[in-house]
C-alpha positions as CSV (number, residue, x, y, z in Angstrom):
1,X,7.0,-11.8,17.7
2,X,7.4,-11.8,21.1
3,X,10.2,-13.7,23.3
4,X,8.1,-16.7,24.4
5,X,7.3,-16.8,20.5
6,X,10.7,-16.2,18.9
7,X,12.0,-19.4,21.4
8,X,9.2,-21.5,20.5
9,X,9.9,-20.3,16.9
10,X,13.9,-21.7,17.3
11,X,13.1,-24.8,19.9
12,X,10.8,-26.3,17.0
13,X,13.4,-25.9,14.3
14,X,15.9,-27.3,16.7
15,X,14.1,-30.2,17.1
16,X,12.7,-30.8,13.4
17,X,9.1,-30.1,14.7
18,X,6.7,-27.1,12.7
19,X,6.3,-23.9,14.0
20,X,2.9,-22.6,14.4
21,X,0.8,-21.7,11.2
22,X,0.2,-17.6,11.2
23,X,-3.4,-17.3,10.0
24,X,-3.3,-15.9,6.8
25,X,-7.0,-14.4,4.9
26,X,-6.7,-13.9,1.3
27,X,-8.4,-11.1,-0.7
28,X,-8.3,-12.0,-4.7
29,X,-8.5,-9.7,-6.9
30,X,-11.7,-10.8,-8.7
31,X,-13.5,-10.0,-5.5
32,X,-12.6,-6.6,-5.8
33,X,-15.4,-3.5,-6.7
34,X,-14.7,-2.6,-10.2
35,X,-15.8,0.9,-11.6
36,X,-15.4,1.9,-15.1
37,X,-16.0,5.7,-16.0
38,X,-14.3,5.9,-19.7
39,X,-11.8,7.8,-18.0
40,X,-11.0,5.9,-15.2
41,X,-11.1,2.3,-14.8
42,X,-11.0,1.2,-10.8
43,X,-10.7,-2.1,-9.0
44,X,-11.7,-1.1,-5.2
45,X,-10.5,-3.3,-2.1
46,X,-12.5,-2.0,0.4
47,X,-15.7,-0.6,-0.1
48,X,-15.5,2.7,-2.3
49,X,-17.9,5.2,-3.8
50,X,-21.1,2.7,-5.6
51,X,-18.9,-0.2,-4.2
52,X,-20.4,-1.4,-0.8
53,X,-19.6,-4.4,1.4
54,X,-19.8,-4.4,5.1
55,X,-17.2,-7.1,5.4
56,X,-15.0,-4.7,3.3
57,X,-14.9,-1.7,5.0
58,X,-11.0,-1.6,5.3
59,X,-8.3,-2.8,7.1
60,X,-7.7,-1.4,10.5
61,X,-6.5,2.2,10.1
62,X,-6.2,1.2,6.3
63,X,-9.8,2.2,4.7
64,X,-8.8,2.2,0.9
65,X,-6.5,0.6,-1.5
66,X,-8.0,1.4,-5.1
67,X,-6.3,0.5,-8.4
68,X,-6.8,3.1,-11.0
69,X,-5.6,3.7,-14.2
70,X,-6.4,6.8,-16.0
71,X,-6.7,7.5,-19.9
72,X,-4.7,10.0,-21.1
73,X,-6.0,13.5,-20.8
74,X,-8.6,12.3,-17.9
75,X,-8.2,13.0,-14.4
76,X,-10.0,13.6,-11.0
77,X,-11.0,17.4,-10.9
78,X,-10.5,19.6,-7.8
79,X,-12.1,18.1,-4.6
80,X,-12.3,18.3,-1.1
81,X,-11.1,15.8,1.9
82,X,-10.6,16.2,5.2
83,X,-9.2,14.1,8.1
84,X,-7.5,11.3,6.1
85,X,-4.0,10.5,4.9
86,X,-3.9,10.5,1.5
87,X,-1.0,9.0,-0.8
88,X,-0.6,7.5,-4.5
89,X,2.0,5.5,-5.6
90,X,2.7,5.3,-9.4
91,X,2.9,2.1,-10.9
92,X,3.1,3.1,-14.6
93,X,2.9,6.8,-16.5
94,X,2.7,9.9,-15.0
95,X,0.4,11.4,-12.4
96,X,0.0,15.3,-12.1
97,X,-0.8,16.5,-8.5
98,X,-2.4,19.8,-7.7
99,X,-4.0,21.3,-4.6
100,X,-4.8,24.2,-2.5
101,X,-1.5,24.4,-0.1
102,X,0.2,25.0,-3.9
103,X,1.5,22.1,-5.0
104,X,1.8,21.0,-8.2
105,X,3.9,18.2,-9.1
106,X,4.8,15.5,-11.8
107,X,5.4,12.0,-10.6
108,X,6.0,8.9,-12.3
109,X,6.7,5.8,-11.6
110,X,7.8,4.3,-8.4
111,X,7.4,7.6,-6.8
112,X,5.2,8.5,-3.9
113,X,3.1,11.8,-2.9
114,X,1.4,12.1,0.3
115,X,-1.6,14.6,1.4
116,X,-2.4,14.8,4.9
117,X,-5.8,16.0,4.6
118,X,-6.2,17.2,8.1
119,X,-9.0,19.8,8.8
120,X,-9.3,20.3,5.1
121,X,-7.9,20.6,1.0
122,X,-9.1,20.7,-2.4
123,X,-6.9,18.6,-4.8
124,X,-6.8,17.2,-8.2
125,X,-5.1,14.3,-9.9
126,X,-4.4,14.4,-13.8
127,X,-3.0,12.6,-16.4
128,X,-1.2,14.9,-18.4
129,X,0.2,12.3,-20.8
130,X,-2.0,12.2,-24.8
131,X,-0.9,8.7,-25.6
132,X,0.0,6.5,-22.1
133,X,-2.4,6.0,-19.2
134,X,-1.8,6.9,-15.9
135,X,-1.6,3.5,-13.2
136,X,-1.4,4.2,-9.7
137,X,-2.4,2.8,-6.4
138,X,-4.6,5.1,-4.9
139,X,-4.4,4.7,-0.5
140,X,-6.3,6.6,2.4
141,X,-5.0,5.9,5.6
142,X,-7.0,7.2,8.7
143,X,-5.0,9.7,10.9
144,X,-4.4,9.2,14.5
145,X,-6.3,12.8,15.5
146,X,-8.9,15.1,13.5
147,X,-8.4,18.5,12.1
148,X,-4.9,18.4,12.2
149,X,-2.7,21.0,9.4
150,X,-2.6,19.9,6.2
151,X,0.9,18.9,4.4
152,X,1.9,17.1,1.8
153,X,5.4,15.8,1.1
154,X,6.7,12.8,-1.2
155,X,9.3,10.1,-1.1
156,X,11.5,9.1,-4.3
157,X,13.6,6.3,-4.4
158,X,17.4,6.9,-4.7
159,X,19.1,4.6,-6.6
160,X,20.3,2.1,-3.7
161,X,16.4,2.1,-3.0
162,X,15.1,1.8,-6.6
163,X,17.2,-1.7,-6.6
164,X,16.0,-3.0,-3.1
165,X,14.1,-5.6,-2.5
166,X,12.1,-4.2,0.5
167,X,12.4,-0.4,1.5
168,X,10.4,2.2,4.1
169,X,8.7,4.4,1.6
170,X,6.1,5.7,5.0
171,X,6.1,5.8,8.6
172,X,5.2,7.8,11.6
173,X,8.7,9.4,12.3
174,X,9.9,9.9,8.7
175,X,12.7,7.5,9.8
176,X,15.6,5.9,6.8
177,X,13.9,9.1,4.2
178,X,10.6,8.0,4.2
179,X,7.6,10.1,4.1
180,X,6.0,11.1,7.8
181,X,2.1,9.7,7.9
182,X,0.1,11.2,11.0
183,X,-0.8,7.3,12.0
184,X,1.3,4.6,13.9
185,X,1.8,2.6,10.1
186,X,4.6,1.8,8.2
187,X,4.3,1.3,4.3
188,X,7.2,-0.9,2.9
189,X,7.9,-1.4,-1.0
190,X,8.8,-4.5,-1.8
191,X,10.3,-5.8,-5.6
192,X,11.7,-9.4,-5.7
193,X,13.4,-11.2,-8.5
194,X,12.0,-14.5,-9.2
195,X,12.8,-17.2,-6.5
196,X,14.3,-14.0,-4.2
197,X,12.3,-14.0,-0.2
198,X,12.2,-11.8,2.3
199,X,10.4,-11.8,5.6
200,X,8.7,-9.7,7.9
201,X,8.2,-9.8,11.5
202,X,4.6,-8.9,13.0
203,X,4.6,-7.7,16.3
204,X,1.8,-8.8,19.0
205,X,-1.1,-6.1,18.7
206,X,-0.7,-5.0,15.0
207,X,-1.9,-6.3,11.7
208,X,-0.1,-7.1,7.7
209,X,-1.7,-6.0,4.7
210,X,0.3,-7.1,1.8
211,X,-1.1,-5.8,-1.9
212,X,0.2,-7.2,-5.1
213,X,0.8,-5.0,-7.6
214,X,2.8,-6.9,-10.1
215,X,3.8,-10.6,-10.8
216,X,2.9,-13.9,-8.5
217,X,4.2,-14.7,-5.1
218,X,3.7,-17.3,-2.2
219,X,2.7,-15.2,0.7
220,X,3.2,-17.2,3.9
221,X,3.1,-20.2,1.6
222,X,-0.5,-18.9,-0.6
223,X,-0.1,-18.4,-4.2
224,X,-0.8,-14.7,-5.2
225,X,-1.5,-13.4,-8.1
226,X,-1.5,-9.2,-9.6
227,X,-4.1,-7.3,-7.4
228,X,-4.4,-10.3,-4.7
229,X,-3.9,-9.5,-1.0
230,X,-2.8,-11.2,2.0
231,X,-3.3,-9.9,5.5
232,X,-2.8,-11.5,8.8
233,X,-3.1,-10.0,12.5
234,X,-1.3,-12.7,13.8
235,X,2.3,-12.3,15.4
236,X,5.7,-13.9,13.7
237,X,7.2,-14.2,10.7
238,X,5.3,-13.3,7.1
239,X,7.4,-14.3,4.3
240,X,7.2,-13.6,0.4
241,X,8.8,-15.5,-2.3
242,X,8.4,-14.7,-5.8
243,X,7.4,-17.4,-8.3
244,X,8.0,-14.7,-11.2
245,X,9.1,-10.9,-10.9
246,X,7.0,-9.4,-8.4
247,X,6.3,-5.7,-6.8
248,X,4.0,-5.2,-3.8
249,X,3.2,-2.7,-0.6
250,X,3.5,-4.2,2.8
251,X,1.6,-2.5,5.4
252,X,2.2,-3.0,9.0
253,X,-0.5,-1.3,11.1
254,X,-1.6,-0.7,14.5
C-alpha cells in the first residue's frame, strides 16, 4: 500500500468509517482440471496437459499450481523442461527427486525442492514409499530471462519455522534462508491455528495468489475451503483467519 493509501487506510478507522474493499476473485476447487492416471490423481488450477481454459492460463508469472498425489511405487519418469522455475512442496509422504545436474534427494513433508530449469534438464519425480502415497503441490513459476544455468536448491524448515505461522520459504535474493527463484516473487508458507490471522500487505503494481492446501479460512472476509484460491491485484491489506486448522502458500508476484 502506498502512503496516500496507508492514511486513508488509518483516517477511516479514526473516524469509524470502512476502508475500501480490496477486490478479491475466488477460484474453488471444483473448478479445477482433474486428471486421473491410476498412478497419479491431479486437480490443475491453470490450464495443464488435456486440461485447457483460456481464462486459466495462470496467474501472472505464476503458470501452474497442480495438486498431485501419487500411489505408492508410481512416479513421473525422466523428462525434459527448459526455461521455467520448477518447485514442489510436500504436503504428505515422501517425494524422491532425481535429475541430470545429479541430484537425488528424499523429501517429505513440509519440505521444498526447487529446479530452475533454465536452458535445459531431464528430471524425475518418484514415490518410493509401497504403502503411503505421495501429496505434493506441484508449481512452475516463469523465470525473469531464458536459457539461463540450471540449479536446483531446497529449503527445509528449522524448527522456529516449522511452528510459524507465516514464513519466506522463496524469493529472488534467497533472503531470511529461503530458496533463490530467478523471478521477482516471493512464496510464503502460511499454517494458522483455528481463530489465529495474519495479514499481508500488497504493494501497488503486483498481484496475491493465496492456495489452500489444508483446512478453511476467510480470506479478505471469503470462506475458503481445501484446494480453493484467492487472488487479488489490488493494493493494501489481505488478511487470513482460520475457521479450523489451516495451511496455505501465499504468493506475492510481480
Amino acid at each position: 500500500m502506498n502512503l496516500e493509501g496507508k492514511w486513508y487506510w488509518q483516517a477511516c478507522g479514526s473516524r469509524g468509517m470502512v476502508p475500501p474493499i480490496m477486490k478479491t476473485n475466488i477460484r474453488k476447487s471444483s473448478e479445477r482440471g482433474h486428471a486421473n492416471h491410476g498412478w497419479l490423481d491431479s486437480h490443475h488450477t491453470f490450464s495443464f496437459a488435456d486440461y485447457h481454459d483460456p481464462a486459466q492460463m495462470g496467474f501472472r508469472s505464476l503458470r501452474v499450481i497442480n495438486e498431485d498425489r501419487v500411489a505408492p511405487g508410481g512416479g513421473f519418469p525422466t523428462h525434459p523442461h527448459r526455461d521455467m522455475e520448477i518447485f514442489s512442496y510436500v504436503v504428505g509422504g515422501t517425494l524422491e527427486h532425481k535429475d541430470s545436474l545429479g541430484n537425488g534427494r528424499q523429501l517429505k513433508p513440509g519440505q521444498i525442492q526447487l529446479m530452475s530449469a533454465g536452458s535445459g534438464v531431464t528430471h524425475s519425480e518418484f514415490n518410493p514409499s509401497r504403502s503411503e502415497p505421495a501429496h505434493f503441490l506441484q508449481i512452475w513459476i516463469k523465470p525473469r530471462a531464458q536459457g539461463l544455468t540450471p540449479s536446483y536448491t531446497e529449503w527445509h524448515p528449522s524448527p522456529e519455522s516449522d511452528h510459524a505461522t507465516m514464513v519466506l520459504v522463496i524469493s529472488p535474493d534467497g533472503r531470511a534462508g529461503s530458496a533463490a527463484i530467478h523471478q521477482e516473487a516471493e512464496v510464503w508458507r502460511v499454517r494458522l491455528k483455528a481463530g489465529e490471522t495474519v495479514s499481508h500487505e500488497v504493494a501497488a503494481g503486483r498481484g496475491l495468489w493465496l492456495q489452500l492446501i489444508a483446512g478453511k479460512v476467510q480470506a479478505n472476509g471469503s470462506p475458503l475451503d481445501a484446494g480453493d484460491a484467492a487472488s487479488t491485484t489490488s493494493a493494501g491489506r489481505f488478511e487470513i483467519t482460520a475457521a479450523e486448522d489451516a495451511e496455505a502458500l501465499l504468493f506475492d508476484l510481480a
